[in-house]
C-alpha positions in Angstrom: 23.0 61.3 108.0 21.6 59.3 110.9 23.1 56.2 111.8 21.0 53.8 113.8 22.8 51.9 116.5 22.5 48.7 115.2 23.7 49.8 112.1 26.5 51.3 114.4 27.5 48.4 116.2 26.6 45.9 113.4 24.2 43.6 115.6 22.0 41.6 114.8 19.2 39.5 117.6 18.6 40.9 120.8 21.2 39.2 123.1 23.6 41.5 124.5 27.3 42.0 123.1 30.7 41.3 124.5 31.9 44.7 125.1 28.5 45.9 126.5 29.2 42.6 129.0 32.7 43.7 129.5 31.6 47.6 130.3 29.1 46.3 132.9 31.7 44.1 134.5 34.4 46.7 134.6 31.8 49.0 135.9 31.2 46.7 139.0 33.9 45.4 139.6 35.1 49.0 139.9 31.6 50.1 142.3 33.1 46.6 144.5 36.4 48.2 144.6 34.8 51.6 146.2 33.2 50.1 148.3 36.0 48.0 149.9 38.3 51.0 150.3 35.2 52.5 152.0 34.3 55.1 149.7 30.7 56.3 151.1 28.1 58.1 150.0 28.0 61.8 148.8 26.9 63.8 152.0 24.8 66.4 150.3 22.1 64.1 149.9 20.1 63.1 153.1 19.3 59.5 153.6 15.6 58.7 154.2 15.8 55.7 155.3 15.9 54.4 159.5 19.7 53.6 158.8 22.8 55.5 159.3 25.1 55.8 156.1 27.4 53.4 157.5 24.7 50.5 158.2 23.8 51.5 153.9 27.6 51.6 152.6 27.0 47.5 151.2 23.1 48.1 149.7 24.4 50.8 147.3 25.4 46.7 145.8 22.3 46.5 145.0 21.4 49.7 142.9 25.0 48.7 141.5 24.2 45.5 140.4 21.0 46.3 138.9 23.0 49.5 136.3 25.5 46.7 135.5 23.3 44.4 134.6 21.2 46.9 132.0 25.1 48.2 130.7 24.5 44.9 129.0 22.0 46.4 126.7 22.8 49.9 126.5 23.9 49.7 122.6 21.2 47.9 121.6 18.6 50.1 124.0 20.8 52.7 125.0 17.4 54.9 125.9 15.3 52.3 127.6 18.6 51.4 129.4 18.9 55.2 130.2 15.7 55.3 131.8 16.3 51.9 133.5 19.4 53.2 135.2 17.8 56.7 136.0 15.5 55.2 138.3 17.5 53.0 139.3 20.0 56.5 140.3 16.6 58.2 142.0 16.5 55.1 144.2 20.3 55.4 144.7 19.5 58.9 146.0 17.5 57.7 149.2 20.7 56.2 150.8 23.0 58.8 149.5 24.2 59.4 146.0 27.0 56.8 145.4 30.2 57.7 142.8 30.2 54.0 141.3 26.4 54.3 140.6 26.3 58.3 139.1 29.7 56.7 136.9 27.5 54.2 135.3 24.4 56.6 134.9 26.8 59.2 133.1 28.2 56.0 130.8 24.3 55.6 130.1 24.2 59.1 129.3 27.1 59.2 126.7 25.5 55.6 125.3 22.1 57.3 124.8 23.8 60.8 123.2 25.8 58.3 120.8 23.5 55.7 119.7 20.3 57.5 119.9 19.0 59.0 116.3 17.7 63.1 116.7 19.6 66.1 118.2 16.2 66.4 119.9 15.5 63.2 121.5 19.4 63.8 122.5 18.8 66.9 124.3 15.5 66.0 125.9 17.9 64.3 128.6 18.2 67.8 130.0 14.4 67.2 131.2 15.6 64.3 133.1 18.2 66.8 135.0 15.6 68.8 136.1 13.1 66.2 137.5 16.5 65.6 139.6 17.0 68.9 140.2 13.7 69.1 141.0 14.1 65.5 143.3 17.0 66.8 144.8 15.5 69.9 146.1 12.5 68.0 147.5 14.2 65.5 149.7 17.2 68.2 151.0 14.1 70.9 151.8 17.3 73.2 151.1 18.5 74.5 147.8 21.7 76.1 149.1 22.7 72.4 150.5 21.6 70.4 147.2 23.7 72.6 145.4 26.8 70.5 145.5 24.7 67.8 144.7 23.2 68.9 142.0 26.9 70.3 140.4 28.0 66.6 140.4 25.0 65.4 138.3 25.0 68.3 135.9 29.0 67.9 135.4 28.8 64.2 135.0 25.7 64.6 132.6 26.9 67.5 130.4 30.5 65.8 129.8 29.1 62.5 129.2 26.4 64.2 127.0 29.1 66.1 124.9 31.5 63.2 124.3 28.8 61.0 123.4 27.9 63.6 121.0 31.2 64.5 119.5 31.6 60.2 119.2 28.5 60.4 117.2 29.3 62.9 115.1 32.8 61.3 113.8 30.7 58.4 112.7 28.0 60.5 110.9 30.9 62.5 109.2 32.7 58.7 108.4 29.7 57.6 107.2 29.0 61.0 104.7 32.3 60.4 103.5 31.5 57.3 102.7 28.6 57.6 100.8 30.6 60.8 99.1 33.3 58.1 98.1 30.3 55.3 97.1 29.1 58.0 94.8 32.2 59.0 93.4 32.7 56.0 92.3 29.3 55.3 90.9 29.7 58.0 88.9 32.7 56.9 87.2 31.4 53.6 86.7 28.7 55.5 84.5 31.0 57.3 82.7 32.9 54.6 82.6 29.6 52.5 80.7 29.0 55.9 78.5 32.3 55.9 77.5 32.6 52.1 76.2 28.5 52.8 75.0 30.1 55.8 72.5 33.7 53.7 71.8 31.0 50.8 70.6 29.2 52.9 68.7 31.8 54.4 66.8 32.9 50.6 66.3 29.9 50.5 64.7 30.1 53.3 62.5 33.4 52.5 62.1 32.5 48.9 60.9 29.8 50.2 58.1 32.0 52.8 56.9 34.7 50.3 56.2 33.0 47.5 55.1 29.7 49.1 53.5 31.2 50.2 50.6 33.3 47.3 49.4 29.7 45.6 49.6 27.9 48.1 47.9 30.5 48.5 45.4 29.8 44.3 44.9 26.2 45.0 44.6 26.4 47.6 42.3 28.4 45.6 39.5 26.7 42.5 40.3 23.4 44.4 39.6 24.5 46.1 36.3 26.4 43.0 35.1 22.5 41.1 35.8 21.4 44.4 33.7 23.1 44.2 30.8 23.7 41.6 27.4 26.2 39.4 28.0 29.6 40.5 27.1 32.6 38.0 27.7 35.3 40.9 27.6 32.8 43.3 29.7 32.0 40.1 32.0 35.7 39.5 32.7 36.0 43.3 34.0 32.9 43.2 36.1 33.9 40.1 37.8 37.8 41.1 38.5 36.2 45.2 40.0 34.1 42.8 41.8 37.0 40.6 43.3 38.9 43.9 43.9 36.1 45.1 46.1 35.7 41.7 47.9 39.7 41.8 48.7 39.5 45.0 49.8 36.9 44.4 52.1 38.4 41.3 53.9 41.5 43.7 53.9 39.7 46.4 55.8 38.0 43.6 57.9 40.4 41.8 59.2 42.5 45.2 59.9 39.2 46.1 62.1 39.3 42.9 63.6 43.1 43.1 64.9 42.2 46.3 66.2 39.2 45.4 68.5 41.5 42.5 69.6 44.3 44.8 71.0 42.2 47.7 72.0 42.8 48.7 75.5 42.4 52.0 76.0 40.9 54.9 74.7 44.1 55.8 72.3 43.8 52.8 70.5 40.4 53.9 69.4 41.8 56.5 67.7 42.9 53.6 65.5 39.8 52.8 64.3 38.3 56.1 63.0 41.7 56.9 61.0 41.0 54.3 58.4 40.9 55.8 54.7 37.9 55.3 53.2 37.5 55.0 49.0 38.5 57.9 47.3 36.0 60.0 45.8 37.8 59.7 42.3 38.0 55.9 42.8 34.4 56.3 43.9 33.2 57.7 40.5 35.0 55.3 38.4 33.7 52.5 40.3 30.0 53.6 39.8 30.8 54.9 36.5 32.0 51.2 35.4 29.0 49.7 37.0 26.9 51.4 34.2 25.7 55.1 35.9 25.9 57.4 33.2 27.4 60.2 35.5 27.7 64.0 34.5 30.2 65.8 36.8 30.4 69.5 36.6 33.5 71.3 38.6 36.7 69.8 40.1 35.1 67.3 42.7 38.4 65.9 43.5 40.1 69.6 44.2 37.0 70.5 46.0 37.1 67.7 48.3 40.8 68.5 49.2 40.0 71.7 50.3 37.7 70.3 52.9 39.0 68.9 56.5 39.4 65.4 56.4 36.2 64.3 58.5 34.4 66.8 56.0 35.6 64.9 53.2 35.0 61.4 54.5 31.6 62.4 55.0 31.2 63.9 51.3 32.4 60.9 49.6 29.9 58.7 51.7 27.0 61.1 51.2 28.0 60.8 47.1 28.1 57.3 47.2 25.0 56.6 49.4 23.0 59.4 46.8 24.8 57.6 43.6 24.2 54.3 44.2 21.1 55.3 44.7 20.3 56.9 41.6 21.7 53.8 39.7 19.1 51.6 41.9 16.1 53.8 41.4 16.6 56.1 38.8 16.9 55.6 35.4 20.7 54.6 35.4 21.4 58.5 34.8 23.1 61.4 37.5 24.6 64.6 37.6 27.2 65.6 40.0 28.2 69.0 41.1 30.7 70.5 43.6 32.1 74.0 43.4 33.4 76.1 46.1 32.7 79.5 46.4 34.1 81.4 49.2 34.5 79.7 52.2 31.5 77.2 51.4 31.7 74.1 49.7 28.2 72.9 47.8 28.1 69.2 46.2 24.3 68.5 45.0 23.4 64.7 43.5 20.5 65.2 41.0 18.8 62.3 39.3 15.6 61.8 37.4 12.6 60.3 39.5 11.6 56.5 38.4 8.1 56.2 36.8 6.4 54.4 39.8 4.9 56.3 42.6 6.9 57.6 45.8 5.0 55.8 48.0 6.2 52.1 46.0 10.1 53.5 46.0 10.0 54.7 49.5 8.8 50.7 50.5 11.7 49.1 48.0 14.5 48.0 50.1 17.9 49.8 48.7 20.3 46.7 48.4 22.7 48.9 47.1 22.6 51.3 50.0 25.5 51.4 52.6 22.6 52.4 55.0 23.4 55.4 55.7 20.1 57.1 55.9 19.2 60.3 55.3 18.7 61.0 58.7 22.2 60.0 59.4 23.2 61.8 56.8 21.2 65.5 58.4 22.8 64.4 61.5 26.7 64.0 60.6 26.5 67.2 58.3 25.3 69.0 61.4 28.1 67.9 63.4 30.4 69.4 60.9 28.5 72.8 60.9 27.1 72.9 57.6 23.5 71.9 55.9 21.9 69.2 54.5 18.8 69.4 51.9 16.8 66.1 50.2 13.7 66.3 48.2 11.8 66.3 45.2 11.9 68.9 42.2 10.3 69.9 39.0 12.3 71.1 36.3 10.9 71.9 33.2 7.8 69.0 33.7 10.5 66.7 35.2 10.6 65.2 38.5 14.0 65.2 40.2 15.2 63.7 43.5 18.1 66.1 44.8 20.3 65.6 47.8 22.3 68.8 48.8 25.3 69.4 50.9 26.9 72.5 52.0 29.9 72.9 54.3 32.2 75.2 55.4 35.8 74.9 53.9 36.9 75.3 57.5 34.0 74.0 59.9 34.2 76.2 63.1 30.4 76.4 63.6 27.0 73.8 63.8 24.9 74.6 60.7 21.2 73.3 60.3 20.5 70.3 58.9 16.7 69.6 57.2 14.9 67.1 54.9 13.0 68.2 52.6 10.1 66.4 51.0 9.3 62.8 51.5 12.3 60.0 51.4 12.0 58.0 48.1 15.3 56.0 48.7 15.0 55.5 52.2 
Protein backbone atom coordinates (compact mmCIF):
# COMPACT_ATOMS: atom_id res chain seq x y z
CA UNK A 1 0.00 0.00 0.00
CA UNK A 2 1.32 3.54 -0.75
CA UNK A 3 1.51 5.90 1.92
CA UNK A 4 1.65 9.52 0.94
CA UNK A 5 3.90 11.72 2.90
CA UNK A 6 1.60 13.79 4.41
CA UNK A 7 -0.28 10.95 5.38
CA UNK A 8 3.30 9.81 6.74
CA UNK A 9 4.12 12.68 8.64
CA UNK A 10 0.50 13.64 9.58
CA UNK A 11 0.76 17.43 8.22
CA UNK A 12 -1.42 19.52 7.43
CA UNK A 13 -0.78 23.47 5.54
CA UNK A 14 2.31 24.06 3.88
CA UNK A 15 4.65 25.62 6.56
CA UNK A 16 7.42 23.60 7.30
CA UNK A 17 7.78 21.13 10.49
CA UNK A 18 9.96 21.20 13.54
CA UNK A 19 12.06 18.30 12.81
CA UNK A 20 12.51 19.27 9.13
CA UNK A 21 13.75 22.84 10.92
CA UNK A 22 15.85 20.91 13.29
CA UNK A 23 17.54 18.63 10.34
CA UNK A 24 18.41 21.77 8.36
CA UNK A 25 19.92 23.35 11.44
CA UNK A 26 21.90 20.36 12.53
CA UNK A 27 22.94 20.09 8.91
CA UNK A 28 24.56 23.64 9.05
CA UNK A 29 25.66 23.97 11.90
CA UNK A 30 27.56 20.80 11.10
CA UNK A 31 28.76 22.26 7.20
CA UNK A 32 29.95 25.63 9.79
CA UNK A 33 31.78 23.22 11.96
CA UNK A 34 33.78 21.78 8.60
CA UNK A 35 34.55 24.59 7.61
CA UNK A 36 36.19 26.02 10.83
CA UNK A 37 38.36 23.03 11.25
CA UNK A 38 39.30 23.70 7.56
CA UNK A 39 37.86 20.85 5.94
CA UNK A 40 38.30 21.81 2.07
CA UNK A 41 37.00 20.78 -0.89
CA UNK A 42 37.21 17.24 -2.59
CA UNK A 43 40.34 17.58 -4.95
CA UNK A 44 39.05 15.44 -7.73
CA UNK A 45 36.87 18.07 -8.85
CA UNK A 46 38.57 21.13 -10.63
CA UNK A 47 37.45 24.55 -9.74
CA UNK A 48 36.43 26.80 -12.59
CA UNK A 49 36.35 29.68 -11.18
CA UNK A 50 39.58 32.65 -11.13
CA UNK A 51 40.01 31.56 -7.35
CA UNK A 52 42.25 29.24 -5.70
CA UNK A 53 40.36 26.62 -3.28
CA UNK A 54 41.57 28.36 -0.47
CA UNK A 55 40.17 31.99 -1.49
CA UNK A 56 36.54 29.50 -2.05
CA UNK A 57 36.77 27.45 1.41
CA UNK A 58 33.91 30.28 3.07
CA UNK A 59 31.46 30.47 -0.35
CA UNK A 60 30.73 26.68 -0.10
CA UNK A 61 28.41 28.94 2.98
CA UNK A 62 26.51 29.80 0.47
CA UNK A 63 25.53 26.51 -1.49
CA UNK A 64 25.21 25.34 2.32
CA UNK A 65 22.86 27.70 3.38
CA UNK A 66 20.69 27.56 0.43
CA UNK A 67 20.25 23.00 1.08
CA UNK A 68 19.54 23.93 4.68
CA UNK A 69 17.11 26.18 4.00
CA UNK A 70 15.06 23.66 1.40
CA UNK A 71 15.75 20.63 4.35
CA UNK A 72 12.86 22.69 5.73
CA UNK A 73 10.51 21.28 3.19
CA UNK A 74 11.89 18.03 2.23
CA UNK A 75 8.90 15.95 3.94
CA UNK A 76 6.37 17.92 2.66
CA UNK A 77 8.31 18.24 -1.06
CA UNK A 78 10.85 15.84 -0.59
CA UNK A 79 11.22 15.70 -4.71
CA UNK A 80 11.01 19.31 -5.59
CA UNK A 81 13.48 19.75 -2.60
CA UNK A 82 15.55 16.93 -4.24
CA UNK A 83 15.79 18.80 -7.28
CA UNK A 84 16.35 22.12 -5.44
CA UNK A 85 19.32 20.79 -3.67
CA UNK A 86 20.73 18.86 -6.83
CA UNK A 87 21.34 21.99 -8.49
CA UNK A 88 22.19 23.54 -5.84
CA UNK A 89 25.19 20.38 -5.50
CA UNK A 90 26.06 21.03 -9.57
CA UNK A 91 26.79 24.55 -8.55
CA UNK A 92 28.69 23.29 -5.46
CA UNK A 93 30.82 21.29 -8.03
CA UNK A 94 32.36 24.49 -9.72
CA UNK A 95 34.40 25.34 -6.53
CA UNK A 96 34.97 21.83 -5.56
CA UNK A 97 32.56 19.26 -4.23
CA UNK A 98 32.15 20.04 -0.41
CA UNK A 99 31.43 16.98 2.31
CA UNK A 100 28.82 19.21 4.27
CA UNK A 101 26.96 19.96 1.00
CA UNK A 102 26.99 16.09 -0.74
CA UNK A 103 25.76 15.14 3.28
CA UNK A 104 22.67 17.14 2.87
CA UNK A 105 22.08 16.13 -0.88
CA UNK A 106 22.35 12.36 0.24
CA UNK A 107 19.68 13.28 3.30
CA UNK A 108 17.60 14.65 0.22
CA UNK A 109 18.11 11.54 -1.40
CA UNK A 110 16.88 9.14 1.53
CA UNK A 111 13.81 12.00 2.03
CA UNK A 112 12.86 11.55 -1.63
CA UNK A 113 13.32 7.38 -1.57
CA UNK A 114 10.99 7.53 1.70
CA UNK A 115 8.29 9.88 1.17
CA UNK A 116 7.96 9.71 -2.45
CA UNK A 117 4.94 7.30 -3.75
CA UNK A 118 6.29 4.62 -6.90
CA UNK A 119 9.37 2.25 -6.88
CA UNK A 120 9.68 3.98 -10.29
CA UNK A 121 9.71 7.62 -9.58
CA UNK A 122 12.17 6.23 -6.66
CA UNK A 123 14.64 4.77 -8.96
CA UNK A 124 14.49 7.46 -11.67
CA UNK A 125 17.04 9.22 -9.21
CA UNK A 126 19.62 7.05 -10.88
CA UNK A 127 19.05 9.38 -14.03
CA UNK A 128 20.13 12.22 -11.90
CA UNK A 129 23.55 10.16 -11.19
CA UNK A 130 24.29 10.02 -14.56
CA UNK A 131 23.74 13.70 -15.70
CA UNK A 132 26.51 13.97 -12.77
CA UNK A 133 28.38 11.43 -14.03
CA UNK A 134 27.92 12.81 -17.10
CA UNK A 135 28.86 16.66 -15.44
CA UNK A 136 31.64 15.32 -13.76
CA UNK A 137 33.31 13.95 -16.75
CA UNK A 138 32.77 17.24 -18.66
CA UNK A 139 34.41 19.66 -16.35
CA UNK A 140 37.59 17.06 -15.27
CA UNK A 141 38.07 16.38 -19.36
CA UNK A 142 39.42 13.00 -17.65
CA UNK A 143 37.52 10.02 -16.60
CA UNK A 144 40.30 8.17 -14.84
CA UNK A 145 40.57 11.46 -12.50
CA UNK A 146 36.58 11.89 -11.90
CA UNK A 147 36.66 8.51 -10.85
CA UNK A 148 37.08 9.16 -7.24
CA UNK A 149 34.69 11.71 -7.60
CA UNK A 150 32.16 10.05 -8.95
CA UNK A 151 32.62 6.89 -6.23
CA UNK A 152 31.70 9.43 -3.46
CA UNK A 153 28.37 10.47 -5.13
CA UNK A 154 27.30 6.99 -6.15
CA UNK A 155 28.20 5.65 -2.42
CA UNK A 156 26.41 8.48 -0.73
CA UNK A 157 23.36 8.14 -3.26
CA UNK A 158 22.99 4.36 -3.19
CA UNK A 159 23.15 4.10 0.74
CA UNK A 160 20.96 7.03 1.21
CA UNK A 161 18.70 5.52 -1.56
CA UNK A 162 18.52 2.08 0.21
CA UNK A 163 17.85 3.25 3.72
CA UNK A 164 15.33 5.57 2.67
CA UNK A 165 13.80 2.57 1.02
CA UNK A 166 14.04 -0.02 3.67
CA UNK A 167 12.37 3.12 6.12
CA UNK A 168 9.63 3.18 3.67
CA UNK A 169 8.96 -0.15 3.49
CA UNK A 170 8.56 -0.75 7.48
CA UNK A 171 5.77 1.82 7.18
CA UNK A 172 4.02 0.25 4.22
CA UNK A 173 4.29 -3.14 6.02
CA UNK A 174 2.88 -1.19 9.46
CA UNK A 175 0.41 0.21 7.64
CA UNK A 176 -0.82 -3.43 5.78
CA UNK A 177 -0.81 -4.74 9.15
CA UNK A 178 -2.98 -2.34 10.08
CA UNK A 179 -5.50 -2.39 7.70
CA UNK A 180 -5.16 -6.48 8.16
CA UNK A 181 -5.97 -5.81 11.91
CA UNK A 182 -8.95 -3.00 10.92
CA UNK A 183 -10.33 -5.82 8.93
CA UNK A 184 -10.16 -8.34 11.35
CA UNK A 185 -11.92 -6.63 13.40
CA UNK A 186 -14.59 -5.55 10.97
CA UNK A 187 -15.24 -8.85 10.40
CA UNK A 188 -16.03 -9.84 13.77
CA UNK A 189 -18.12 -6.93 14.38
CA UNK A 190 -20.30 -8.51 11.47
CA UNK A 191 -20.38 -11.70 12.82
CA UNK A 192 -20.81 -10.22 15.81
CA UNK A 193 -24.35 -8.25 14.31
CA UNK A 194 -25.22 -11.83 12.45
CA UNK A 195 -24.88 -13.51 15.48
CA UNK A 196 -27.29 -11.11 17.73
CA UNK A 197 -29.57 -10.85 14.04
CA UNK A 198 -30.04 -15.01 14.41
CA UNK A 199 -30.17 -14.90 18.65
CA UNK A 200 -33.20 -12.22 17.92
CA UNK A 201 -34.69 -14.18 15.59
CA UNK A 202 -34.95 -17.17 17.47
CA UNK A 203 -36.27 -14.76 20.33
CA UNK A 204 -38.80 -14.41 18.01
CA UNK A 205 -39.61 -17.83 17.26
CA UNK A 206 -39.02 -18.47 20.51
CA UNK A 207 -41.66 -15.84 21.65
CA UNK A 208 -44.57 -17.26 19.17
CA UNK A 209 -43.98 -20.72 20.03
CA UNK A 210 -44.46 -19.97 23.68
CA UNK A 211 -47.04 -17.71 23.70
CA UNK A 212 -48.99 -18.55 20.35
CA UNK A 213 -50.63 -21.31 21.59
CA UNK A 214 -51.93 -20.38 24.96
CA UNK A 215 -53.60 -17.57 22.60
CA UNK A 216 -54.81 -19.80 20.17
CA UNK A 217 -55.96 -22.23 22.63
CA UNK A 218 -58.06 -18.83 24.09
CA UNK A 219 -59.39 -18.25 20.68
CA UNK A 220 -60.38 -21.55 20.04
CA UNK A 221 -62.83 -21.90 23.13
CA UNK A 222 -63.86 -18.45 23.07
CA UNK A 223 -64.98 -19.16 19.44
CA UNK A 224 -66.82 -22.43 20.05
CA UNK A 225 -68.28 -21.24 23.33
CA UNK A 226 -69.76 -17.94 20.79
CA UNK A 227 -70.78 -21.28 18.56
CA UNK A 228 -72.74 -23.11 20.66
CA UNK A 229 -76.36 -22.75 22.93
CA UNK A 230 -75.77 -21.65 26.10
CA UNK A 231 -74.94 -24.17 28.69
CA UNK A 232 -74.22 -22.96 32.31
CA UNK A 233 -72.31 -26.27 33.28
CA UNK A 234 -70.52 -26.30 29.61
CA UNK A 235 -70.01 -22.35 30.10
CA UNK A 236 -68.23 -22.85 33.42
CA UNK A 237 -65.68 -25.47 31.72
CA UNK A 238 -65.00 -23.26 28.70
CA UNK A 239 -64.29 -20.30 30.84
CA UNK A 240 -61.94 -22.16 33.59
CA UNK A 241 -59.74 -24.12 29.97
CA UNK A 242 -59.79 -20.59 29.08
CA UNK A 243 -58.27 -19.16 32.38
CA UNK A 244 -55.87 -22.24 32.35
CA UNK A 245 -54.52 -21.06 28.95
CA UNK A 246 -54.31 -17.40 29.92
CA UNK A 247 -52.17 -18.55 33.25
CA UNK A 248 -50.16 -20.52 31.34
CA UNK A 249 -49.32 -18.01 29.04
CA UNK A 250 -48.32 -15.18 31.57
CA UNK A 251 -46.34 -18.16 33.07
CA UNK A 252 -44.42 -18.82 29.90
CA UNK A 253 -44.20 -14.94 29.41
CA UNK A 254 -42.84 -13.80 32.17
CA UNK A 255 -40.24 -16.91 32.21
CA UNK A 256 -39.27 -15.45 28.56
CA UNK A 257 -39.07 -12.21 29.96
CA UNK A 258 -36.52 -13.07 32.99
CA UNK A 259 -34.59 -14.71 30.40
CA UNK A 260 -33.96 -11.79 27.94
CA UNK A 261 -33.18 -9.76 31.14
CA UNK A 262 -30.19 -11.90 32.16
CA UNK A 263 -29.10 -13.01 28.81
CA UNK A 264 -25.47 -12.36 28.32
CA UNK A 265 -24.00 -14.66 26.35
CA UNK A 266 -24.59 -17.06 23.87
CA UNK A 267 -25.22 -20.10 26.56
CA UNK A 268 -27.98 -18.43 28.00
CA UNK A 269 -29.80 -18.61 24.73
CA UNK A 270 -29.79 -22.07 24.96
CA UNK A 271 -32.31 -21.10 27.61
CA UNK A 272 -34.77 -19.95 25.57
CA UNK A 273 -35.27 -22.69 22.92
CA UNK A 274 -35.43 -25.53 25.75
CA UNK A 275 -38.87 -24.44 26.79
CA UNK A 276 -41.57 -27.31 26.67
CA UNK A 277 -44.13 -26.60 24.49
CA UNK A 278 -48.04 -28.25 24.94
CA UNK A 279 -48.13 -31.69 24.73
CA UNK A 280 -49.60 -33.20 21.84
CA UNK A 281 -52.05 -35.24 24.07
CA UNK A 282 -52.88 -32.04 26.00
CA UNK A 283 -53.09 -30.61 22.55
CA UNK A 284 -55.91 -32.89 21.29
CA UNK A 285 -57.93 -32.59 24.38
CA UNK A 286 -57.83 -28.98 24.26
CA UNK A 287 -59.18 -28.79 20.71
CA UNK A 288 -61.29 -31.71 21.27
CA UNK A 289 -63.04 -29.68 24.26
CA UNK A 290 -63.24 -26.65 22.13
CA UNK A 291 -65.89 -28.61 19.99
CA UNK A 292 -63.55 -30.37 16.83
CA UNK A 293 -64.95 -33.51 16.36
CA UNK A 294 -61.51 -35.24 15.90
CA UNK A 295 -60.91 -38.85 14.52
CA UNK A 296 -57.38 -40.08 15.46
CA UNK A 297 -56.12 -43.22 13.91
CA UNK A 298 -52.65 -44.78 15.43
CA UNK A 299 -50.77 -44.09 18.62
CA UNK A 300 -49.98 -40.28 18.05
CA UNK A 301 -48.61 -39.93 21.41
CA UNK A 302 -46.11 -43.18 20.96
CA UNK A 303 -45.36 -41.90 17.61
CA UNK A 304 -44.28 -38.64 18.68
CA UNK A 305 -41.94 -40.10 21.33
CA UNK A 306 -40.11 -41.88 18.98
CA UNK A 307 -39.12 -38.71 17.21
CA UNK A 308 -36.11 -36.34 18.47
CA UNK A 309 -37.24 -33.72 20.41
CA UNK A 310 -37.00 -30.70 17.86
CA UNK A 311 -38.89 -33.24 15.51
CA UNK A 312 -41.55 -33.48 17.90
CA UNK A 313 -41.91 -29.80 18.84
CA UNK A 314 -42.34 -29.19 15.41
CA UNK A 315 -45.14 -32.00 14.89
CA UNK A 316 -47.23 -30.83 17.68
CA UNK A 317 -47.09 -27.16 16.23
CA UNK A 318 -47.76 -28.32 12.60
CA UNK A 319 -51.02 -30.37 14.27
CA UNK A 320 -52.12 -27.60 16.08
CA UNK A 321 -51.56 -24.83 13.34
CA UNK A 322 -53.53 -27.58 10.68
CA UNK A 323 -56.34 -28.33 13.65
CA UNK A 324 -57.12 -25.20 14.62
CA UNK A 325 -57.52 -24.60 11.36
CA UNK A 326 -59.86 -27.15 10.43
CA UNK A 327 -62.14 -26.00 13.38
CA UNK A 328 -61.93 -22.25 11.84
CA UNK A 329 -62.65 -23.17 8.31
CA UNK A 330 -63.95 -26.51 8.10
CA UNK A 331 -66.90 -27.83 9.05
CA UNK A 332 -65.93 -28.42 12.84
CA UNK A 333 -64.78 -32.02 11.70
CA UNK A 334 -60.81 -33.70 11.34
CA UNK A 335 -59.04 -36.77 11.09
CA UNK A 336 -55.75 -37.37 12.47
CA UNK A 337 -53.24 -39.95 11.52
CA UNK A 338 -49.65 -40.82 12.58
CA UNK A 339 -48.09 -44.16 12.11
CA UNK A 340 -44.56 -45.11 11.82
CA UNK A 341 -43.27 -47.40 9.54
CA UNK A 342 -39.77 -48.09 9.36
CA UNK A 343 -37.64 -45.44 10.07
CA UNK A 344 -40.23 -42.77 8.84
CA UNK A 345 -42.74 -41.15 10.69
CA UNK A 346 -46.07 -39.81 8.59
CA UNK A 347 -48.79 -37.58 10.47
CA UNK A 348 -51.39 -36.24 7.82
CA UNK A 349 -54.37 -33.62 9.09
CA UNK A 350 -57.45 -34.12 6.69
CA UNK A 351 -60.53 -32.05 6.85
CA UNK A 352 -63.44 -31.43 4.69
CA UNK A 353 -63.21 -28.14 2.46
CA UNK A 354 -65.94 -25.20 3.61
CA UNK A 355 -68.62 -24.50 0.97
CA UNK A 356 -67.26 -21.02 -0.16
CA UNK A 357 -64.68 -20.69 -2.76
CA UNK A 358 -60.83 -20.93 -2.18
CA UNK A 359 -60.27 -17.73 -3.31
CA UNK A 360 -62.87 -16.15 -0.15
CA UNK A 361 -60.95 -18.71 2.55
CA UNK A 362 -57.52 -17.88 1.33
CA UNK A 363 -58.52 -13.74 2.02
CA UNK A 364 -60.21 -14.71 5.70
CA UNK A 365 -57.77 -13.84 8.35
CA UNK A 366 -57.18 -17.15 10.58
CA UNK A 367 -57.65 -15.67 14.19
CA UNK A 368 -57.12 -18.88 15.43
CA UNK A 369 -53.78 -19.39 13.73
CA UNK A 370 -50.52 -19.31 15.80
CA UNK A 371 -49.14 -17.93 12.43
CA UNK A 372 -47.15 -20.34 11.56
CA UNK A 373 -47.58 -20.41 7.87
CA UNK A 374 -47.21 -22.91 5.64
CA UNK A 375 -44.28 -21.71 4.30
CA UNK A 376 -42.70 -21.85 7.72
CA UNK A 377 -44.00 -24.87 8.09
CA UNK A 378 -42.04 -26.32 4.39
CA UNK A 379 -39.12 -24.52 5.79
CA UNK A 380 -38.72 -26.07 9.48
CA UNK A 381 -39.56 -29.65 8.15
CA UNK A 382 -36.71 -29.15 5.72
CA UNK A 383 -34.40 -28.32 8.34
CA UNK A 384 -35.20 -31.54 10.05
CA UNK A 385 -34.67 -33.69 6.78
CA UNK A 386 -38.00 -34.80 6.07
CA UNK A 387 -41.07 -33.44 3.70
CA UNK A 388 -43.78 -31.42 3.78
CA UNK A 389 -47.11 -31.75 1.48
CA UNK A 390 -50.41 -29.16 1.62
CA UNK A 391 -53.24 -29.17 -0.83
CA UNK A 392 -56.50 -29.89 -2.00
CA UNK A 393 -58.14 -33.47 -2.67
CA UNK A 394 -61.10 -35.22 -3.97
CA UNK A 395 -62.29 -38.21 -2.49
CA UNK A 396 -65.24 -39.81 -3.56
CA UNK A 397 -66.89 -36.16 -4.88
CA UNK A 398 -65.44 -34.54 -1.66
CA UNK A 399 -63.06 -31.77 -1.38
CA UNK A 400 -60.42 -32.17 1.20
CA UNK A 401 -57.72 -29.85 2.44
CA UNK A 402 -54.69 -32.21 3.62
CA UNK A 403 -51.45 -31.21 5.28
CA UNK A 404 -48.75 -33.94 5.31
CA UNK A 405 -45.62 -34.56 7.26
CA UNK A 406 -43.06 -37.04 7.00
CA UNK A 407 -39.81 -37.31 9.02
CA UNK A 408 -37.27 -39.53 9.71
CA UNK A 409 -37.37 -41.27 13.25
CA UNK A 410 -33.71 -40.25 13.41
CA UNK A 411 -33.11 -37.04 11.07
CA UNK A 412 -29.57 -37.31 9.71
CA UNK A 413 -30.39 -35.94 6.23
CA UNK A 414 -32.30 -32.48 4.56
CA UNK A 415 -35.43 -33.88 2.85
CA UNK A 416 -37.64 -31.73 0.30
CA UNK A 417 -40.17 -29.72 1.39
CA UNK A 418 -43.20 -28.56 -1.30
CA UNK A 419 -46.70 -27.02 -1.30
CA UNK A 420 -48.94 -28.36 -3.12
CA UNK A 421 -52.03 -26.61 -4.42
CA UNK A 422 -53.16 -23.25 -3.49
CA UNK A 423 -53.14 -22.08 0.47
CA UNK A 424 -56.86 -21.92 1.64
CA UNK A 425 -55.87 -21.25 5.40
CA UNK A 426 -53.11 -19.00 4.78
Amino acid sequence: MTVQASTSSGLTGNKPIGRDIFSGLVFLTLGLVLLALGVHAFEQYPVLWPFTADQLHWWHTLPLALTCIATWYQTRYPLAVYWIITGVLIIDMTMGVHLAVLLVWGNAVYNTARYTPGRMLRWSLVGIGLAIFVWIVALTGDLGRSVGGIFQVVVVAVISLWWGSEVRGGYERAEMERLKSLAARRREELERQELLRRQRADFAAQLHDTISSHLSTIALYTTGALDMPRQADKDRNVLAEIRHAALAALKDMRELIDVLRTFTTQDDHNQLVTHDPVSLDELLQRLRSAGLELSVTGKPVDSINRLEPAAARLVTQVVQEALTNAYKHGDGTASLDIVVDDDVMTCSIKNPMPSISIDQVSQTPTGLSGGFGLGSMAAAVDDLGGCFTAGVHSDKGHRFWTVSVELPVTPNHHGHAQTAGNNPKE
